[in-house]
C-alpha positions in Angstrom: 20.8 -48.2 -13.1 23.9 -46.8 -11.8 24.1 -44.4 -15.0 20.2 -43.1 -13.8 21.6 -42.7 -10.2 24.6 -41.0 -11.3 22.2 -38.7 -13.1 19.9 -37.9 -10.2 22.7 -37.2 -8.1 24.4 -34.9 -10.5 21.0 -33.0 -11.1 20.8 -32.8 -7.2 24.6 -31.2 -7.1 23.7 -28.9 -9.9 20.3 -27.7 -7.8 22.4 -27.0 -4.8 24.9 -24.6 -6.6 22.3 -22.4 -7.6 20.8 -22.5 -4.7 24.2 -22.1 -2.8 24.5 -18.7 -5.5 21.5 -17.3 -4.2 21.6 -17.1 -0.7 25.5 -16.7 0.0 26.4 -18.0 3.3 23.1 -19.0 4.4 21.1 -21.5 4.6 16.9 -22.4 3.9 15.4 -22.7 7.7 12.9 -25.3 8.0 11.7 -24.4 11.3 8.1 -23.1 12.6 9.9 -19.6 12.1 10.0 -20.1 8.4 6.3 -20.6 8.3 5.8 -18.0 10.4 8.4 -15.5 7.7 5.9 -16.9 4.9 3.1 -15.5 6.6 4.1 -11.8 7.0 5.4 -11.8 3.4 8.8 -12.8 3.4 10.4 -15.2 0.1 12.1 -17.5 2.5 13.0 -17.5 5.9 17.8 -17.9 6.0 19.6 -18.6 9.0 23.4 -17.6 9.9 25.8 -20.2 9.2 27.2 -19.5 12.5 23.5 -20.6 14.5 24.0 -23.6 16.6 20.3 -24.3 16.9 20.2 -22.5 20.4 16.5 -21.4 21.6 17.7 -18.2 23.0 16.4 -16.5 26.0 15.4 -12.9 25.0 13.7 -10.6 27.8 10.7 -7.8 27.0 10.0 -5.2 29.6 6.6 -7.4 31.5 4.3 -4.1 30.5 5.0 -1.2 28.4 2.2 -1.0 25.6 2.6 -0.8 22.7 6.2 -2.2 22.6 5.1 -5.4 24.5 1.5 -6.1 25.9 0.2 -9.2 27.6 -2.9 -10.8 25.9 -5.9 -10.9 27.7 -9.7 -10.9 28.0 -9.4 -6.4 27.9 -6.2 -6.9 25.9 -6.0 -8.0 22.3 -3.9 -7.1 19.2 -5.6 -4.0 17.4 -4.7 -5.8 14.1 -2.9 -9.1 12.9 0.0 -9.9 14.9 2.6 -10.4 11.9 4.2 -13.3 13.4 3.1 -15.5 16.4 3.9 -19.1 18.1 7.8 -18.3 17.6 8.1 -18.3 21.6 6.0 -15.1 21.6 3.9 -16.7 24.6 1.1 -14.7 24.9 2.5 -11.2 24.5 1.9 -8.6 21.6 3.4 -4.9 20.4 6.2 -3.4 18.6 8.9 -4.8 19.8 7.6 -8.4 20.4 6.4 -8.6 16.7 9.7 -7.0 15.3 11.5 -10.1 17.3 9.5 -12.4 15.8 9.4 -11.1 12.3 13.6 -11.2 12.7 13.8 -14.3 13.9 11.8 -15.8 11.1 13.3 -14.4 8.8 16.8 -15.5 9.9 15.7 -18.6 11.1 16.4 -18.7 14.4 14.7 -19.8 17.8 13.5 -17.6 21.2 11.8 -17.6 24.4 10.2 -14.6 25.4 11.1 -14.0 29.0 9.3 -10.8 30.4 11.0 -8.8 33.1 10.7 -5.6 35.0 13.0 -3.3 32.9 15.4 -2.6 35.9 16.3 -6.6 36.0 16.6 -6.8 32.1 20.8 -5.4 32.3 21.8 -7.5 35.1 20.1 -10.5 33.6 22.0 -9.6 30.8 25.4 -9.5 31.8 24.7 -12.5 34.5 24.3 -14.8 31.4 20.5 -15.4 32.8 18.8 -14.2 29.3 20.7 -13.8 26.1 19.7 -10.7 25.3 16.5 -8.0 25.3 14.3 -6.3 23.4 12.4 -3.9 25.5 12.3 -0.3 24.8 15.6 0.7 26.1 17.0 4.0 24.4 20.8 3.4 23.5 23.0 5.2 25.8 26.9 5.2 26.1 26.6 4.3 30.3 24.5 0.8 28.9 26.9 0.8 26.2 29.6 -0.2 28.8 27.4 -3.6 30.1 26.0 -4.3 27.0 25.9 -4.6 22.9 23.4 -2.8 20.7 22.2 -3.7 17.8 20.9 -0.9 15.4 18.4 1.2 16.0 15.0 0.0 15.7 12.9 2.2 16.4 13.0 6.6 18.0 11.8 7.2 21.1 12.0 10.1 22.6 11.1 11.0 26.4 7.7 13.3 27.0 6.5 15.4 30.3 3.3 13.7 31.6 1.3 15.1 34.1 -3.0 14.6 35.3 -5.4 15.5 33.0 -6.2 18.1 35.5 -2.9 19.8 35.8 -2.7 23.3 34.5 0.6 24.4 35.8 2.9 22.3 34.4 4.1 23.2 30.6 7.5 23.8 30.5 10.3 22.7 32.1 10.5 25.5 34.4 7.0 25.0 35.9 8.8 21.9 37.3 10.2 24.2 40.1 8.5 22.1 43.8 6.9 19.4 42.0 7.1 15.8 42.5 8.5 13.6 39.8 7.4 9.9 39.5 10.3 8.0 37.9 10.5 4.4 36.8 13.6 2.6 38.5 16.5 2.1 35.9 15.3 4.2 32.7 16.8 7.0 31.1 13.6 8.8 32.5 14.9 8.5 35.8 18.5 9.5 34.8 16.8 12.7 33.2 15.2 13.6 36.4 17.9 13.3 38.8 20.4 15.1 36.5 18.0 18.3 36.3 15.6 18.3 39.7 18.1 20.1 41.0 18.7 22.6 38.2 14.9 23.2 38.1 14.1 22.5 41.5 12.2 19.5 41.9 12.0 16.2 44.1 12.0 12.7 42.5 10.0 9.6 43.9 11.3 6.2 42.3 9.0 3.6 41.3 9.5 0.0 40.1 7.6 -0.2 37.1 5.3 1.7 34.9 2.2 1.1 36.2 3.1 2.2 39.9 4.8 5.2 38.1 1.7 6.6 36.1 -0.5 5.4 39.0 0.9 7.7 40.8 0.4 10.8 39.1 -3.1 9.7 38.6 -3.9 9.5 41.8 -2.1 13.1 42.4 0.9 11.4 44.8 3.3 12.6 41.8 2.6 15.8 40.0 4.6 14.3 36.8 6.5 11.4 35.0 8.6 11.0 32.4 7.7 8.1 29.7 8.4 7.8 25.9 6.4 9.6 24.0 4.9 6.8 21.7 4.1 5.1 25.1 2.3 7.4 26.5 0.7 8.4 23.9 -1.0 5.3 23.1 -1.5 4.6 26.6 -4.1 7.8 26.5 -5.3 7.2 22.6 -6.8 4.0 24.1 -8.1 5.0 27.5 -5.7 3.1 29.6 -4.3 5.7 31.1 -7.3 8.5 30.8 -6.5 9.9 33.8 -2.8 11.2 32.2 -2.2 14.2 29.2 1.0 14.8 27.5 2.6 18.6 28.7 5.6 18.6 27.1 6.1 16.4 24.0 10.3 16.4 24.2 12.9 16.7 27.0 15.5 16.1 24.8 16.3 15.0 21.0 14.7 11.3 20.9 17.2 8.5 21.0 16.8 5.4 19.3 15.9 2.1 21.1 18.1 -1.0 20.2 18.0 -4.7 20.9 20.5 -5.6 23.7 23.0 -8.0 24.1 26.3 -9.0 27.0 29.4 -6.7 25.9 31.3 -8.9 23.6 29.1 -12.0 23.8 26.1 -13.6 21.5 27.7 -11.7 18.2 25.7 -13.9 15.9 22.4 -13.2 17.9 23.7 -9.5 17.4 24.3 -10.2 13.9 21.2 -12.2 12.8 19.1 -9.3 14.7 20.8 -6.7 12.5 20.4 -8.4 9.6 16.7 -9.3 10.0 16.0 -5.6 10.9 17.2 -4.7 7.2 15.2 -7.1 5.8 12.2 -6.6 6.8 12.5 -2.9 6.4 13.1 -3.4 3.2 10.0 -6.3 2.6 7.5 -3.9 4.5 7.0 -6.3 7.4 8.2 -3.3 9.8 6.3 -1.0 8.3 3.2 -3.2 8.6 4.1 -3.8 12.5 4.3 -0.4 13.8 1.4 1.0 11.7 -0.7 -1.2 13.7 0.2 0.8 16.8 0.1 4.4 15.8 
């Protein structure tokens, strides 16, 4: 009897080298995450030896289709959402899904909290949420408050005026216009480093909807919004009343998951890590197709 237990146990040992060869420093998850991994295709769903267990607090900008979109009776995914019930909440789009697809495959835990973008820094460095993943281009100002991961994903900024606008195509038609600029965004940095250079006034607003609203209705003669935003936005009809004048203000910057200067380095980490993987697995790929 003890010889057979002595067995087992040495057969169990041998198991867990190979499986200790295979996956380095990591270990299997066993969480709803890891079902959630084996759904979109991954082998296995790891987690950083360095995770404590912690369900992290991660903020989304509240509304800014197609990087996150609340559910709803006129609102529903255009495709499979690759991952869902891994604190998603009811909330779709780019970056919610590439959350989700990180975090199971590194095994880790989240609750979505959605903001208004302008709030999503200070919550930040307050210690309130953990970190964010909401469109936000990396910049060396936010590099002083916070830490980016990689680059997920280019965005670049586009002119967006009414549908019925014919004046505005370049950047020196701007000259006595209005701008319409969402509070906090690199948007709004862009239009109070040049109105005066080109000679126009800027109107703040708190969030995109007010924003575009107001240029629809004429209050605003233009905004400035990322491109693949935008763009969307009019490909579905939700903001019909909007057209694209100028596709570029500047090169496009790349948007990056955000985190407190110097604090959560393994959230950091396990993001970065993720973000490789499933790049390389075709999970990404099979995200942001879904929203072109």
């Amino acid at each position: 009897m003890k010889r057979t237990i002595a067995i087992i146990c040495m057969a169990a040992l041998v198991i867990a080298a190979f499986a200790g060869c295979s996956s380095g420093a990591q270990t299997t998850a066993t969480t709803a995450a890891a079902s959630s991994a084996a759904q979109a295709g991954d082998p296995g769903a790891t987690a950083n030896k360095d995770y404590d267990g912690k369900v992290y607090k991660i903020a989304c900008d509240a509304a800014y289709a197609p990087f996150s979109i609340q559910a709803g009776a006129d609102r529903t995914p255009p495709g499979e959402v690759v991952t869902s019930g891994n604190g998603m909440g009811d909330y779709y789009g780019i970056d919610v899904e590439i959350l989700a697809a990180v975090a199971a495959y590194e095994g880790f835990k989240f609750e979505l909290t959605p903001m208004d973008f302008s709030g999503i820094i200070p919550a930040i460095t307050s210690g309130t949420i953990d970190g964010s993943i909401a469109g936000m281009n990396i910049t060396e100002p936010r590099k002083e408050s916070v830490d980016f991961s990689d680059g997920y994903y280019e965005s670049g900024s586009a002119i967006v005026v009414n549908k019925d606008d014919t004046t505005i195509s370049s950047f020196e038609d701007l000259k006595g216009k209005v701008a319409a600029c969402k509070e906090g965004t690199t948007g709004m940095a862009w239009c109070q480093d040049f109105s005066e250079q080109y000679g126009f006034s800027v109107s703040v607003y708190p969030d995109s909807a007010s924003m575009m609203l107001a240029v629809s209705n004429k209050q605003a003669d233009f905004l400035i919004e990322d491109y693949p935003v935008i763009s969307y936005q009019i490909k579905i009809g939700e903001q019909a009343a909007l057209k694209v004048a100028v596709d570029a203000i500047e090169q496009p910057p790349q948007n990056g998951f955000a985190v407190k200067k110097g604090e959560n380095q393994t959230l950091l980490a396990m993001f970065n890590e993720g973000l490789a993987a499933i790049r390389a697995n075709g999970t990404y790929d099979k995200i942001i197709n879904q929203y072109k």
